[in-house]
C-alpha positions, -999 to +999 in steps of 0.1 A: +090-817+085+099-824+048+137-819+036+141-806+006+175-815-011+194-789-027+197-789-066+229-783-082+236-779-112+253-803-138+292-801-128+308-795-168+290-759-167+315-745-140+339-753-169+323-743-198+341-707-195+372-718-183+371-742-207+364-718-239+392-693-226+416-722-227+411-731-264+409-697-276+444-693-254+458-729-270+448-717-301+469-689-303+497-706-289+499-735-315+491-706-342+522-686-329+542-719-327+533-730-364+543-695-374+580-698-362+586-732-378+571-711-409+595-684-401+622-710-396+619-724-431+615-690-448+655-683-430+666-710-441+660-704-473+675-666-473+705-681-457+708-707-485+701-681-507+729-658-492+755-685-500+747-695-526+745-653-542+770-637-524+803-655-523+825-662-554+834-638-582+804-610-591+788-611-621+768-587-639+744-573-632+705-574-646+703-560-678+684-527-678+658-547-700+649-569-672+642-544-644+604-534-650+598-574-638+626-571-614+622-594-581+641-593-550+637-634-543+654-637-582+682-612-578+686-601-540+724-609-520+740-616-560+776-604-564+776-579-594+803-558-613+793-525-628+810-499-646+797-461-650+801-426-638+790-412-602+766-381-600+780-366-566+756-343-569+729-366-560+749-383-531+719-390-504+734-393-468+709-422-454+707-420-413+719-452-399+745-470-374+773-494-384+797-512-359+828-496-340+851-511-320+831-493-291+801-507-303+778-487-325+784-459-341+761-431-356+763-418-392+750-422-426+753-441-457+759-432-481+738-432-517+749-419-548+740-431-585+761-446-602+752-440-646+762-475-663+786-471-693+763-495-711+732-472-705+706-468-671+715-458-636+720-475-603+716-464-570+750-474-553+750-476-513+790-466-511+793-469-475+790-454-440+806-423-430+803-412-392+781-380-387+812-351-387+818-363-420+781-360-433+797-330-457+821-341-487+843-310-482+852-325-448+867-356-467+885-350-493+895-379-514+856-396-508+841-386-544+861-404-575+853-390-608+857-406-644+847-441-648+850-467-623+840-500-615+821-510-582+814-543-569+790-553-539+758-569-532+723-565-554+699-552-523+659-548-524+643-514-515+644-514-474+608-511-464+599-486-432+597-502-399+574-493-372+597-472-354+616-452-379+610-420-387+596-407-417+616-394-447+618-360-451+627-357-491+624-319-490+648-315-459+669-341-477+663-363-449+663-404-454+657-429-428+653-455-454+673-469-476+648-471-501+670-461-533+639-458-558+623-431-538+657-414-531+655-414-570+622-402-577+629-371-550+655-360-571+641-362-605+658-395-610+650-430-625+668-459-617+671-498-612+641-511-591+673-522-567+705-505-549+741-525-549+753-523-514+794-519-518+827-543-513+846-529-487+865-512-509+880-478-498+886-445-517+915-424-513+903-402-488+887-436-465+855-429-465+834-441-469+833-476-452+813-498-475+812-541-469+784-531-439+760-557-453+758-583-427+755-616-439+754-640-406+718-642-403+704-655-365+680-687-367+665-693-337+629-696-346+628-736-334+638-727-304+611-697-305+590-725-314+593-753-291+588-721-258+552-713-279+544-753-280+555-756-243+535-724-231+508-747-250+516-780-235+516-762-196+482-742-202+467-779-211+480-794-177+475-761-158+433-764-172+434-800-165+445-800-130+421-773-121+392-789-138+401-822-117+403-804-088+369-789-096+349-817-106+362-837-075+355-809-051+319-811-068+313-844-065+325-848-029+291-823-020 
């Protein structure tokens, strides 16, 4: 009787697929690792920027000249003084929350042009107001007329996020505070920006503006160094099991 031995194949192709999986996993890892240091740098640099624009006395703001080649990265978080007239009738309740010493609280800000004694107009965010007090006639005191002078903080067009609504110009219903197309819904043109306001309060005490919040979280390294060590375990995880696997095949 003739034995005839058993041919196995070549013990690296049992791997080959757990293999590939693994670097397509690693890959993805490192990728999302890099990203936050990325991320990282790019807070950094708004947080620099933020101190370096928003404390200290305002200045003015961009000449009307400059705004067609307006950029946030040039101009956004700088303390400006304006002078000019409100249009009340334009004020734009934006939906939004702003802290409470419960918490949060629901309301609106609110945005209302403000037309510049030295010519253009400029969408001011004036503050929050808690929803009963959505209308004007319910507080009294809230709209100043004649010339005044606001200060606060130059602020970039607020792009939509994935899970907010969408405006509703016709219903007069904003979820964004996105002052150019606030504008443009009511026949309006104005700076490519808004000017979020000082905490300055009217007579009346409303609304609450100074709701810009300017203590910015960085924990992207830390966000880094769990994608890196995800990374680092997978590689140990794959390396024990292809031991394991190339011993148990070589022991047959």
């Amino acid at each position: 009787m003739i034995a005839v031995s058993a041919h196995h194949p070549p013990a690296w192709r049992s791997l080959l697929a757990p293999a590939v999986a693994t670097l397509v996993a690693l890959a993805i890892l490192i990728g999302l690792g890099v990203w936050q240091l990325e991320r990282k740098a790019w807070k950094e640099g708004l947080i620099a920027q933020i101190q370096t624009r928003a404390y200290g006395p305002p200045v003015a703001i961009a000449p009307q000249t400059d705004w067609p080649t307006w950029k946030a990265q040039d101009d956004e978080f700088r303390h400006v003084r304006m002078t000019g007239t409100f249009l009340h009738e334009f004020e734009t309740p934006v939906h939004g929350l702003a802290p409470s010493p419960g918490g949060v609280q629901q309301g609106f800000f609110l945005f209302t042009p403000l037309r510049l004694s030295g010519g253009g107009t400029v969408m001011v965010n004036r503050g929050f107001v808690p929803t009963e007090l959505r209308d004007p006639a319910k507080r009294p005191g809230s709209q100043p007329t004649g010339e005044v002078t606001v200060t606060g903080l130059v602020r970039a067009p607020e792009p939509k996020g994935w899970f907010v609504p969408e405006n509703k110009p016709a219903e007069n219903q904003w979820f964004t505070r996105d002052a150019p197309a606030i504008a443009a819904a009511k026949g309006l043109t104005v700076a490519p920006f808004y000017v979020a306001a000082d905490d300055i309060r009217d007579p009346g005490g409303w609304p609450k503006g100074g709701q810009t919040s300017l203590d910015l979280p960085n924990n992207h390294l830390q966000y880094a160094f769990t994608w890196f060590g995800i990374a680092a375990t997978l590689v140990g995880v794959f390396g024990t099991f292809a031991w394991k696997r190339l011993q148990g095949t070589q022991s047959t």
